[in-house]
N, CA, C and O atoms as a MOPAC input file, in Angstrom:
PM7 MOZYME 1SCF
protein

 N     66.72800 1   163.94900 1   118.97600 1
 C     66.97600 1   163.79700 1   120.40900 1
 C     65.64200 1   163.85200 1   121.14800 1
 O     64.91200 1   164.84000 1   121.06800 1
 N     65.33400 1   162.75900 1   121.87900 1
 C     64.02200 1   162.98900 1   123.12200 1
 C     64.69800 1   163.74000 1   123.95900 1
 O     65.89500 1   163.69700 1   124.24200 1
 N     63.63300 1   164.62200 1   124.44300 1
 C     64.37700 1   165.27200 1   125.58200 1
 C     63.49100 1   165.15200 1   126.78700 1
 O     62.26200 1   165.18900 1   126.85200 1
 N     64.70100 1   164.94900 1   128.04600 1
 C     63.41300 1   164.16100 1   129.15100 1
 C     63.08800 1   165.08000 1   130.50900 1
 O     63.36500 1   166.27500 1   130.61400 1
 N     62.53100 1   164.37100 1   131.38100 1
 C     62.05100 1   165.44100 1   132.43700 1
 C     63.03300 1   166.94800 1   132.78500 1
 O     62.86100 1   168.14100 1   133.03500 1
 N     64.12800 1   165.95200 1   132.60400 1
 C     65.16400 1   167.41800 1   133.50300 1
 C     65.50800 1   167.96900 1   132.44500 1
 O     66.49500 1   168.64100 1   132.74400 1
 N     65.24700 1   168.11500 1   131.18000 1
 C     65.53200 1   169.05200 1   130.04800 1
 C     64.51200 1   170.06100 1   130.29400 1
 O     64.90900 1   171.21200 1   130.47400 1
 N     63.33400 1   169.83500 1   130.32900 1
 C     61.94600 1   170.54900 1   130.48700 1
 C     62.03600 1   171.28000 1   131.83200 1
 O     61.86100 1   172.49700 1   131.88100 1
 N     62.24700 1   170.71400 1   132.68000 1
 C     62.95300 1   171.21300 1   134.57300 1
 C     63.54500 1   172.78100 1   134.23700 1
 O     63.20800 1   173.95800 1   134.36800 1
 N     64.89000 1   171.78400 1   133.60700 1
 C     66.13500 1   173.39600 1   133.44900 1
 C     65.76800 1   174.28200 1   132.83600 1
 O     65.98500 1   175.46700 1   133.08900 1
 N     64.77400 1   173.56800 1   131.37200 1
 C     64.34600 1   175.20700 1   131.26600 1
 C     63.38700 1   175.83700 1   132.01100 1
 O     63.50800 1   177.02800 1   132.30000 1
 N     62.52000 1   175.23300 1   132.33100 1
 C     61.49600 1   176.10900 1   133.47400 1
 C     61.93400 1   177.02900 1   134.11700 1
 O     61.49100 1   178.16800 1   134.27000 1
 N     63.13400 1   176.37500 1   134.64600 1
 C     63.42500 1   177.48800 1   135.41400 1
 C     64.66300 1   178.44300 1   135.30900 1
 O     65.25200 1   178.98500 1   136.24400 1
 N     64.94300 1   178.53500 1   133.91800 1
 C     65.10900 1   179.69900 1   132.98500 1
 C     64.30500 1   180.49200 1   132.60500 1
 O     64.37900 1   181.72000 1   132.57500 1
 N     63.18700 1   179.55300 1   132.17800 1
 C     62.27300 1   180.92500 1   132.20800 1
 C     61.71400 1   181.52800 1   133.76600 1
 O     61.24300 1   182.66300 1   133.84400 1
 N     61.77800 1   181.03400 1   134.42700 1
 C     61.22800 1   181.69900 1   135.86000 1
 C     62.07100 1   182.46200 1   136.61200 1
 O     61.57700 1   183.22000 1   137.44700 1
 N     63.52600 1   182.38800 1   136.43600 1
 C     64.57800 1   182.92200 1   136.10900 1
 C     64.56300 1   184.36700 1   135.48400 1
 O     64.92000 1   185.35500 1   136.12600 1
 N     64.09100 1   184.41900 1   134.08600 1
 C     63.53600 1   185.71000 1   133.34100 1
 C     62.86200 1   186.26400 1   133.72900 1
 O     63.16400 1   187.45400 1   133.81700 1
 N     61.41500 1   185.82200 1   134.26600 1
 C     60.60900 1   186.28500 1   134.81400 1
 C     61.02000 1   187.24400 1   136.23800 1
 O     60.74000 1   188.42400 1   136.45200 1
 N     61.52900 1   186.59500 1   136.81600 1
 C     62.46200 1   186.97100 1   138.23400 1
 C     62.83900 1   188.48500 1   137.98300 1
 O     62.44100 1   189.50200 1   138.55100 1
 N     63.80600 1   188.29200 1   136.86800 1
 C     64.96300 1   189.36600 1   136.44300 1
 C     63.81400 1   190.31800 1   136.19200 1
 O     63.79100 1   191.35000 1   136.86200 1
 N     62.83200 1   190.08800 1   135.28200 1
 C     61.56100 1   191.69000 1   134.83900 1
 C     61.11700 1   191.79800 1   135.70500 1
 O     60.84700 1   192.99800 1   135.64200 1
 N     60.60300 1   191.33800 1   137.01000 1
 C     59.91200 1   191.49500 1   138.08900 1
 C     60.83600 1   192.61500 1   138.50500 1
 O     60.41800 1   193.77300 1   138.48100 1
 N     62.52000 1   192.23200 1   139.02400 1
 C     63.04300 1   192.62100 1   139.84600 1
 C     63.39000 1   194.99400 1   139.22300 1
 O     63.70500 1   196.03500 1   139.80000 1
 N     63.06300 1   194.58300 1   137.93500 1
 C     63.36300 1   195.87400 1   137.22400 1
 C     62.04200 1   196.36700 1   137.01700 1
 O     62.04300 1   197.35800 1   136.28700 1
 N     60.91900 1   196.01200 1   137.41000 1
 C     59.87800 1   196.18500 1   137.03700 1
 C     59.15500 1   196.50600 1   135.54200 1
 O     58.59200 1   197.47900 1   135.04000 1
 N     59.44900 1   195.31000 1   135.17400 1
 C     59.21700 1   195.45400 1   133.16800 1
 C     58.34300 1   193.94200 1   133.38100 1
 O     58.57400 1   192.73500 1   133.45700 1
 N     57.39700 1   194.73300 1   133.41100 1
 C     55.74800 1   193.91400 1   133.92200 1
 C     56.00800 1   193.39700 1   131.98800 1
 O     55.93100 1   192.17400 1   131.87400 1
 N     56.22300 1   193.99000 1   130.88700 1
 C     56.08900 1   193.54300 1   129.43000 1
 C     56.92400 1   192.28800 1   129.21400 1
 O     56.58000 1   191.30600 1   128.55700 1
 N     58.29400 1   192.49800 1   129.99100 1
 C     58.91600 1   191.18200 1   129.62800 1
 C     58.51800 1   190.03200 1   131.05100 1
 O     58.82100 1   188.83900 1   131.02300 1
 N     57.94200 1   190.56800 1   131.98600 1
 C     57.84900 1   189.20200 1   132.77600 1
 C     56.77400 1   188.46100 1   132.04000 1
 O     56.92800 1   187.24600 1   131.92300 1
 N     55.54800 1   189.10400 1   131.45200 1
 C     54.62200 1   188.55800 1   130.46900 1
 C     54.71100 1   187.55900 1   129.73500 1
 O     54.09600 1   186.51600 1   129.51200 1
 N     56.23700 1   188.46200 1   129.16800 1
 C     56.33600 1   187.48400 1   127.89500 1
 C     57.35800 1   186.15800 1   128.36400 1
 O     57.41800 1   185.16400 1   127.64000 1
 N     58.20500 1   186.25700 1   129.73500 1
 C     58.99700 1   185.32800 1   130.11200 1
 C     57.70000 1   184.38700 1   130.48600 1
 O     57.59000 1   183.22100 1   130.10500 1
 N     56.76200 1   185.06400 1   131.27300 1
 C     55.67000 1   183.94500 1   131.87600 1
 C     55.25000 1   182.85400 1   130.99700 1
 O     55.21300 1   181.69800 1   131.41900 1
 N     54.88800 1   183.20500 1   129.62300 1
 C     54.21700 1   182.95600 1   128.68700 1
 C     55.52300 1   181.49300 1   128.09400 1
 O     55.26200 1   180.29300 1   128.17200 1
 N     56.57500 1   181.95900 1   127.66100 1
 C     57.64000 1   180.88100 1   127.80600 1
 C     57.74200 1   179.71800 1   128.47400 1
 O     57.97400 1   178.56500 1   128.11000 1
 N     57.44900 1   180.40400 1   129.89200 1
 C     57.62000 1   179.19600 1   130.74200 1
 C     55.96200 1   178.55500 1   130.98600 1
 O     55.79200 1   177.44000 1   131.47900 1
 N     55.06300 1   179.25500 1   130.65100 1
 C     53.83000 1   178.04300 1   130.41000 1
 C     53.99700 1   176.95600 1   129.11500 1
 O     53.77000 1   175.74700 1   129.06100 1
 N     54.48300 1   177.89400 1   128.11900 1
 C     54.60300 1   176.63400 1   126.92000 1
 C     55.50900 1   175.74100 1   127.22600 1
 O     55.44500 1   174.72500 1   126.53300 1
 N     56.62900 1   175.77300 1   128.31100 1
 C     57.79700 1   175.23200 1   128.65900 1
 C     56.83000 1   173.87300 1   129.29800 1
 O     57.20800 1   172.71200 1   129.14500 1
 N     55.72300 1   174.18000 1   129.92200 1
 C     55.12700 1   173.51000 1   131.12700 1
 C     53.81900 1   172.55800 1   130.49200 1
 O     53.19300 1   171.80000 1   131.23300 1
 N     53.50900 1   172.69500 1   129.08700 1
 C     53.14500 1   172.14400 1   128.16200 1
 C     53.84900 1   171.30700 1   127.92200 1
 O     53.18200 1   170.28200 1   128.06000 1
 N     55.34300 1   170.92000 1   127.48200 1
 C     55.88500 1   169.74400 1   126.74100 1
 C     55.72400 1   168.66000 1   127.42200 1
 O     55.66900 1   167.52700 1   126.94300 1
 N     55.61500 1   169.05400 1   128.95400 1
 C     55.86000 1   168.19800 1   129.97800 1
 C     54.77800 1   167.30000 1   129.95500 1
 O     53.66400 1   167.81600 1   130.05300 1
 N     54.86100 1   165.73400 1   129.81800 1
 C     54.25800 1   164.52800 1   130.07500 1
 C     54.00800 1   163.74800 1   130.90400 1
 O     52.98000 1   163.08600 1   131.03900 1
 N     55.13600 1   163.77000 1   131.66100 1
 C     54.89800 1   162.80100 1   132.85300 1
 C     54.31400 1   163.54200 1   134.05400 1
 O     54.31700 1   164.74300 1   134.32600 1
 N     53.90100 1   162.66800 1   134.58400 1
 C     52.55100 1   163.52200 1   135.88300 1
 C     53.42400 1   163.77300 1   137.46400 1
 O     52.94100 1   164.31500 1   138.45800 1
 N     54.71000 1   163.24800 1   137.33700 1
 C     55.71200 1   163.69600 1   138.39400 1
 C     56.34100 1   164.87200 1   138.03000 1
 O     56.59000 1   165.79600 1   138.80400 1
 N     56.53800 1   164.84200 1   137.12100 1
 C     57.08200 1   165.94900 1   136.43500 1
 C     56.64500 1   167.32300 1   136.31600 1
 O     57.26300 1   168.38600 1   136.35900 1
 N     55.34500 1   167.01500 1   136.14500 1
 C     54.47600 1   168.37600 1   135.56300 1
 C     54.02700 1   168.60400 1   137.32800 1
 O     53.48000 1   169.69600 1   137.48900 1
 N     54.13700 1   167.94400 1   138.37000 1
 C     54.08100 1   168.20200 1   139.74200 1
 C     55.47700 1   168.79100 1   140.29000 1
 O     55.45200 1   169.50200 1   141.29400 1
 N     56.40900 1   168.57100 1   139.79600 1
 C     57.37100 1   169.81800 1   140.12400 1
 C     57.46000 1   170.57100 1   139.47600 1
 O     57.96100 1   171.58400 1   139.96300 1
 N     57.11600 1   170.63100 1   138.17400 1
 C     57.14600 1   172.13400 1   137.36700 1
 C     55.55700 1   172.96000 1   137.92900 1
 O     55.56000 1   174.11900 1   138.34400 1
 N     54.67600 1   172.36500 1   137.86400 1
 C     53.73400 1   173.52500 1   138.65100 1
 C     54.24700 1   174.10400 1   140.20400 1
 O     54.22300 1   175.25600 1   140.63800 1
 N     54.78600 1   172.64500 1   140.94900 1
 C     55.53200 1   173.81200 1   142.51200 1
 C     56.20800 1   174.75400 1   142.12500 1
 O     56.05200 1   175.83100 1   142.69900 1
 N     57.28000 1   174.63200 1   140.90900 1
 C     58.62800 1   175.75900 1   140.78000 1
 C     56.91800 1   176.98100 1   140.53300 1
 O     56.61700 1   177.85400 1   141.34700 1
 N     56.33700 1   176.75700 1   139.61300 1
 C     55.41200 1   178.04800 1   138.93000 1
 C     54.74900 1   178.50700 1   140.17300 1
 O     54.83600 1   179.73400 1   140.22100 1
 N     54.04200 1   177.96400 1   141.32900 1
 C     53.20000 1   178.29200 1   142.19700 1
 C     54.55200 1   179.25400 1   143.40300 1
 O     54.34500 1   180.25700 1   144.08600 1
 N     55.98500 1   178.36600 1   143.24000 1
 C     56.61700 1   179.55100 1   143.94400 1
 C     56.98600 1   180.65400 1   143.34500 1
 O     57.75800 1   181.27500 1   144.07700 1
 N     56.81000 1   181.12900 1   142.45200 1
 C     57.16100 1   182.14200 1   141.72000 1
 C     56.27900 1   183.38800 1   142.15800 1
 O     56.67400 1   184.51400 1   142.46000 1
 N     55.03000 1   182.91500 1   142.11700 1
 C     53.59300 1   183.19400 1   142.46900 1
 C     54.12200 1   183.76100 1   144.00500 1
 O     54.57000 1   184.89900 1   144.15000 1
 N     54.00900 1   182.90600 1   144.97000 1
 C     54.51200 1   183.02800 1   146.20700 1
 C     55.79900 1   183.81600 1   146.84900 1
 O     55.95100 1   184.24900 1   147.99100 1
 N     56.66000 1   183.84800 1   145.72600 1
 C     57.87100 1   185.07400 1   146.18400 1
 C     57.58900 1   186.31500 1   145.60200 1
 O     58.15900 1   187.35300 1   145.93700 1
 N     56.68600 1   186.23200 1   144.69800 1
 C     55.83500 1   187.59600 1   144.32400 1
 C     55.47600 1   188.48300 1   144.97500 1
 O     55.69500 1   189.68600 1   144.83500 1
 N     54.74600 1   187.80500 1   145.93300 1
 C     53.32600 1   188.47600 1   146.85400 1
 C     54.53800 1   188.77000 1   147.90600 1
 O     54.85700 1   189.87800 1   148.33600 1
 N     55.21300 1   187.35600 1   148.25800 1
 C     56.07300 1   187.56000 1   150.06600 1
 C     57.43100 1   188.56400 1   149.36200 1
 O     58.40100 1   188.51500 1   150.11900 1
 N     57.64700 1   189.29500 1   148.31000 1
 C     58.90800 1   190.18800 1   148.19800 1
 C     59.82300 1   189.05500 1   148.52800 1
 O     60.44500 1   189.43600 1   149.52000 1
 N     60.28100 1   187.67600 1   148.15000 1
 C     61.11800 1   186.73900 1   148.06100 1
 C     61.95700 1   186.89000 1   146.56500 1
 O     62.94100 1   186.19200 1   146.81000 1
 N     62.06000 1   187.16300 1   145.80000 1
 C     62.06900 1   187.20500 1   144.79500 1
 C     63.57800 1   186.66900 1   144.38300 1
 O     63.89400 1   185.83100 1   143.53800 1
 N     64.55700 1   187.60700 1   145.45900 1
 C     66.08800 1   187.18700 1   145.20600 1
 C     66.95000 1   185.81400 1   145.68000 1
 O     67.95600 1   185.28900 1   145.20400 1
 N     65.87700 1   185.38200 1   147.13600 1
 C     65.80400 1   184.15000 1   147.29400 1
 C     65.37200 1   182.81500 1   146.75200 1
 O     65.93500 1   181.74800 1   146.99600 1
 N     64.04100 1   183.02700 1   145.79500 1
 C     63.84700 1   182.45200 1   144.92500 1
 C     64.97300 1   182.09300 1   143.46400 1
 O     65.20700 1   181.13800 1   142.72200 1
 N     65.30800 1   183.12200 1   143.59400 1
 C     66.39400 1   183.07000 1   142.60600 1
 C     67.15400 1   182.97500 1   142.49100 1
 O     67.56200 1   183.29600 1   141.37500 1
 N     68.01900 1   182.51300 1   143.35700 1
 C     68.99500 1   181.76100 1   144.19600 1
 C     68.85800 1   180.64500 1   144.02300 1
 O     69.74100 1   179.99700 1   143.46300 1
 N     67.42100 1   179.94100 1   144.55900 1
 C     66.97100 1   178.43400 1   144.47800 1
 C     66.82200 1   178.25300 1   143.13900 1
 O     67.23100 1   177.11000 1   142.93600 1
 N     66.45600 1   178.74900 1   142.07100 1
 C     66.12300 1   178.39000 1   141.18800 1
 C     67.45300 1   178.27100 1   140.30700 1
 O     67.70300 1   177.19200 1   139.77100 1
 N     68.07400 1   179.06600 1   140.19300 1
 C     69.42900 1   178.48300 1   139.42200 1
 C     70.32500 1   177.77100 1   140.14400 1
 O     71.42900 1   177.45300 1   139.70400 1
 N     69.90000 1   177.48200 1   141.29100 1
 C     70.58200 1   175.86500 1   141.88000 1
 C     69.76600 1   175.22600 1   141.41800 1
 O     70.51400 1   174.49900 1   140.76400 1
 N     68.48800 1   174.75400 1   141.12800 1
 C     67.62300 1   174.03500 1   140.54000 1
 C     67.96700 1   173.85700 1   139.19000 1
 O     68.06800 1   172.67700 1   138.85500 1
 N     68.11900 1   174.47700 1   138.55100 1
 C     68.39100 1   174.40300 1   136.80900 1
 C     69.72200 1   173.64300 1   136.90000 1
 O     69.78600 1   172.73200 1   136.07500 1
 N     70.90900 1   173.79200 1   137.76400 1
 C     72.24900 1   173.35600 1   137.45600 1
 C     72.00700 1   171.49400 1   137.73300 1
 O     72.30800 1   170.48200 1   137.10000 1
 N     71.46400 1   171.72100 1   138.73400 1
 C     71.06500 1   170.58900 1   139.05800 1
 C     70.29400 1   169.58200 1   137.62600 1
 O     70.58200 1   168.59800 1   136.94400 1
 N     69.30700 1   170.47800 1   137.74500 1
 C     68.54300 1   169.47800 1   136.64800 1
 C     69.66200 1   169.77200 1   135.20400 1
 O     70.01200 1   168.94800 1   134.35800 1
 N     69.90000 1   170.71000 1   135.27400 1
 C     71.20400 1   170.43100 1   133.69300 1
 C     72.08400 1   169.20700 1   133.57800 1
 O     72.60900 1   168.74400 1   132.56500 1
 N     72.13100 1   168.82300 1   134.70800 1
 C     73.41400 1   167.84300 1   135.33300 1
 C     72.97000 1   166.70400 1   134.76600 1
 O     73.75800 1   165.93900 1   134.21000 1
 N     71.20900 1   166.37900 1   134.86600 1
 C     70.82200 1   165.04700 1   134.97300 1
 C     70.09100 1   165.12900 1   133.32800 1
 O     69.13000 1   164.42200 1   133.02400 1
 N     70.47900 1   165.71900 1   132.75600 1
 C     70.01700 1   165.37100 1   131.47600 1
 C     70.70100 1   164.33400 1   130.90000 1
 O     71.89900 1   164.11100 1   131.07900 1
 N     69.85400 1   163.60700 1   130.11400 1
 C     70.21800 1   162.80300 1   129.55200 1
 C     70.13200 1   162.51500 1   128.08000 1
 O     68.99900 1   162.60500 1   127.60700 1
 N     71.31100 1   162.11800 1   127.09000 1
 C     71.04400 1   162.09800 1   125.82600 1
 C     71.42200 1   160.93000 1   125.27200 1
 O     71.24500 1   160.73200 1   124.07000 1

């Protein structure tokens, strides 16, 4: 199976998702290791539209960090994943 932009999408933001969840409990060890997921996640990615919305989802992650957004983010983001789950294609 190729797997295409919105396969790589949904998981991103599963892992940013994870990340979210250790932030929110403060388990700095597993947001690490969720972070780390979702960079290799951000590696498969090829196309240059693509890898421009997977760095925005990563740079807001960054950004609900600092602004204490965190639950709002995470809100958006698993509307984001359902979404991109939707448009996979096989």
């Amino acid at each position: 199976m190729i797997k295409d932009s919105h396969f790589y999408l949904a998981n991103l933001c599963v892992d940013i998702d994870r990340c979210i969840a250790a932030l929110q409990v403060r388990d700095f060890g597993r947001y690490k290791a969720s972070l780390v997921l979702a960079e290799k996640t951000f590696q498969y990615i090829e196309d240059e539209n693509t890898k421009s919305k997977a760095l925005a989802i990563l740079c807001e992650l960054q950004n609900a960090k600092k602004g204490n957004q965190l639950e709002a983010l995470r809100k958006n983001i698993n509307d984001l994943a359902g979404t991109f789950a939707a448009q996979i294609t096989v």
